[in-house]
Structures are given as structure tokens and as C-alpha cells.
C-alpha positions, 0 to 999 in steps of 0.5 A, a space after each residue: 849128707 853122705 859125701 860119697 852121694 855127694 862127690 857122685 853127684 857132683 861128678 854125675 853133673 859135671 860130666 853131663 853138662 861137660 858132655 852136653 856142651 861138647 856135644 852140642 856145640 859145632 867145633 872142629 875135631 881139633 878143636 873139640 879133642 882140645 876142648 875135651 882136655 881142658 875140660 877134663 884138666 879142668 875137672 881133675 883140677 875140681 876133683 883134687 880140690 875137693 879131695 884136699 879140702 875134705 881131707 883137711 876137713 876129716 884131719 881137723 874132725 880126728 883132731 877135735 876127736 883126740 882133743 875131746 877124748 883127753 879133756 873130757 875125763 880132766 874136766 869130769 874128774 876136776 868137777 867130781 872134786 869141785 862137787 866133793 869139795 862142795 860138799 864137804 864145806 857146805 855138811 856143817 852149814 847143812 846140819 845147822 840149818 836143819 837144827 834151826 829149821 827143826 827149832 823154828 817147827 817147834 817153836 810153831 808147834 808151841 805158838 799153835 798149841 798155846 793159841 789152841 789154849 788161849 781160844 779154848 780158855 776165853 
């Protein structure tokens, strides 16, 4: 949600419903002019409110921004290594499997053949 439509929004009806209750409500000229103060002290009071709560908000966003922008390129280059280190201890473990897993295909191979010669003998 856009906070300017927001805060117009919210102005918008605070001073609609202010005016409306001014308006029609039977008070003095004394009492109305008071009245109209407190409503606008009391408005202003909101106003600062919410100015001071989305400021806090916007300071905590560009904290988390700069927080972001100097862990993630640590925590990518920490998991490039961990990959690379990976890698390197698990390259000798790779290559023997692929010599078993080629002689386990030759031996299948040889076990196919020689069945081959067997059904073809009787």
C-alpha cells in the first residue's frame, strides 16, 4: 500500500468526521473555537505519531538494507568455498566409483554374454 495514499486518507477522514461533529453539534462560538483547537491539537498529536513511527520504520528498513548488503556477498563467497571444498574432498571418491561402477558394467556385460553362450549351447 502507498503510505502518501495512506496518510491522505487518513488526513481526509480525520478531517471530515472533525467537521462533520463541529458542524453538527449545537455549541457556543466560545465553545466551538475551543473545541476546533483541541480537535486540531489532537490531530496534529496523530499526525506526529504517525510521522515518528513510519520514520522508525524507514530507519529500521535502511538498517536491514546495509545489514543485507555486507552479509550477503560473506555468506555467498563462505558457500562458493564450502562448494569448492566439496568438491575437492569428494573428486578421488567420485573417480573410484565411476572405476567400480564401469566394472560392475563389465562384469554384467561378461554375466549377459556367458548366459547368451549357455542358452545357445543347450
Amino acid at each position: 500500500m502507498n503510505v502518501k495514499k495512506l496518510l491522505f486518507g487518513l488526513g481526509t477522514g480525520i478531517v471530515a468526521g472533525a467537521a462533520t461533529v463541529l458542524f453538527t453539534t449545537p455549541q457556543s462560538g466560545n465553545e466551538l473555537r475551543l473545541s476546533i483547537k483541541e480537535r486540531k491539537d489532537t490531530s496534529l498529536d496523530v499526525k506526529n505519531e504517525f510521522q515518528q513511527r513510519f520514520q522508525t520504520i524507514k530507519d529500521s528498513i535502511d538498517t536491514i538494507k546495509s545489514e543485507i548488503k555486507e552479509t550477503v556477498p560473506s555468506v555467498v563467497e563462505d558457500l562458493k568455498e564450502s562448494v569448492e571444498d566439496f568438491q575437492q574432498q569428494t573428486a578421488s571418491n567420485q573417480e573410484k566409483i565411476q572405476e567400480h561402477v564401469a566394472g560392475l558394467q563389465q562384469i554384467a556385460t561378461d554375466i549377459t554374454t556367458e548366459i547368451e553362450t549357455l542358452q545357445k549351447s543347450k
